[in-house]
C-alpha positions in Angstrom: -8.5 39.0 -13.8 -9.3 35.6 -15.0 -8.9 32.0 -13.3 -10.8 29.1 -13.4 -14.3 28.6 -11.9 -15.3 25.2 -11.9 -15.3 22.0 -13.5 -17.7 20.4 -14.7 -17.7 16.1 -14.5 -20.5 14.3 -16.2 -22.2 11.7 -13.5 -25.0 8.7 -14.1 -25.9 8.6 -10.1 -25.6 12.7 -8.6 -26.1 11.2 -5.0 -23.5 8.3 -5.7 -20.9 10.7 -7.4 -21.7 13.4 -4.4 -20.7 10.2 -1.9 -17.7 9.1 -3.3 -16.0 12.8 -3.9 -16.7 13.8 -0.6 -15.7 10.6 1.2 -12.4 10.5 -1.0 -11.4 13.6 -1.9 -12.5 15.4 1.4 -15.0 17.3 -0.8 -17.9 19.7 0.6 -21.3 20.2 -0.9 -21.9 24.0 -1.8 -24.3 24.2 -3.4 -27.2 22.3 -5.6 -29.4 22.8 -8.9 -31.9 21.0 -11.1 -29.4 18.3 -12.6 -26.5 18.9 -10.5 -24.4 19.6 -7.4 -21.6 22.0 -6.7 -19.0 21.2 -4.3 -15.4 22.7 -3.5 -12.3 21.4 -2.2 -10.2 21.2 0.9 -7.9 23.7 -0.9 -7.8 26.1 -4.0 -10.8 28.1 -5.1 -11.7 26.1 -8.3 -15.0 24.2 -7.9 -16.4 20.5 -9.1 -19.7 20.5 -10.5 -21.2 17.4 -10.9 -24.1 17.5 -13.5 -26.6 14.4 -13.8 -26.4 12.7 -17.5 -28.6 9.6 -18.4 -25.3 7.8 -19.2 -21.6 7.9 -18.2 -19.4 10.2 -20.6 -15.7 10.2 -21.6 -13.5 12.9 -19.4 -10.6 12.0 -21.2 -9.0 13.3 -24.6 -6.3 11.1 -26.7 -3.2 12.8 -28.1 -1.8 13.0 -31.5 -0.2 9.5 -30.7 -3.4 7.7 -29.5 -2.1 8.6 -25.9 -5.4 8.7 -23.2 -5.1 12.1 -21.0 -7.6 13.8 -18.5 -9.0 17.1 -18.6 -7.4 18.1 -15.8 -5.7 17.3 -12.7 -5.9 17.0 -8.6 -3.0 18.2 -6.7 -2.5 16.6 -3.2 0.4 17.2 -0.8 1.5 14.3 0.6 0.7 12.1 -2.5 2.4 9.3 -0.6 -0.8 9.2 2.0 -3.0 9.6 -0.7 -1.8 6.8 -3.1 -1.9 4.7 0.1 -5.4 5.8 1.0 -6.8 5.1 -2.4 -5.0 1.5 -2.6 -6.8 0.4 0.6 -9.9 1.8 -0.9 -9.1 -0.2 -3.9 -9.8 2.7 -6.2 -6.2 3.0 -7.9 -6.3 2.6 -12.0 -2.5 3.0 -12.1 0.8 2.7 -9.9 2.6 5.7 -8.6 5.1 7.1 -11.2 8.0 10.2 -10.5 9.0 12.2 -13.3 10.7 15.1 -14.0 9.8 17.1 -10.5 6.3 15.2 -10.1 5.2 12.2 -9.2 1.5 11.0 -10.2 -0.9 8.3 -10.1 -5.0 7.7 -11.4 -8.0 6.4 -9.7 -11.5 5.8 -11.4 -14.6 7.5 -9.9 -18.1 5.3 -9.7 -18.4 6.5 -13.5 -14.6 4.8 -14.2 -13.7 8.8 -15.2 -9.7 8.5 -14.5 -8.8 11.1 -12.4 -5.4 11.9 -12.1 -3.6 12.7 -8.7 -0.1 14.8 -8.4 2.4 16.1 -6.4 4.5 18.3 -7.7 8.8 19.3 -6.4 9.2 22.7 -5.3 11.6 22.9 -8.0 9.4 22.4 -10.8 8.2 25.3 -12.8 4.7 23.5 -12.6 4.5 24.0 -8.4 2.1 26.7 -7.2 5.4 28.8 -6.0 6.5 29.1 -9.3 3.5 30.1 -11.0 2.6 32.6 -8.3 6.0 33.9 -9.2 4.6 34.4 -12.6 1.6 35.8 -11.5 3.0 38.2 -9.3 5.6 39.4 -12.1 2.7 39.8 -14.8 1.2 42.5 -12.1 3.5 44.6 -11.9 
């Protein structure tokens, strides 16, 4: 009944943000508006919109302890190749760190927005198994 649709990420250059998400994260352009441009993922059914602003704004939020976290999150398979990828690319903002049934790491976008990349063990309750699990018992 409900999921989520798209997110939104606040650009100063469309055509330069449009460039680097499809080059790095394999995006695809779907579609296009006054102000912005939609595009979707290899994988998943969420969307990225990214809407033109006359300067860069913050896509992070700080915790009760002054800690700096996104809004939200891309998953990737083989997080390995991607950490790699990005390195070459020179685009990684932090190293790779495992935790807990996940392992993670951020790159900055032409903006510097940090977006966070993770992989996450089947045996997580966070992995997309699990949840459908979840799902799939809340329809019943």
């Amino acid at each position: 009944m409900f999921r989520i649709g798209s997110i939104f990420i606040p650009v100063s250059d469309v055509e330069q943000s449009l460039y680097w998400y499809t080059t790095y994260f394999d995006a695809k352009e779907i579609g296009r508006w006054e102000g912005g441009i939609g595009l979707c993922l290899p994988d998943g059914s969420t969307q990225l919109g990214l809407i033109q602003t006359s300067s860069p704004q913050p896509t992070t939020f700080k915790d009760a302890s002054g800690q700096a976290h996104v809004y939200f999150n891309v998953i990737c398979e083989d997080i390995q190749f991607a950490y790699q990828s990005f390195e070459q690319a020179g685009l990684i903002a932090t190293p790779l760190h495992d935790f807990g049934g996940m392992s993670c790491f951020d790159v900055r976008d032409p903006d510097g927005h940090t977006i966070s990349l993770i992989s996450e063990d089947v045996t997580s309750p966070f992995h997309r198994d699990r949840v459908n699990d979840l799902q799939t018992k809340g329809k019943s």
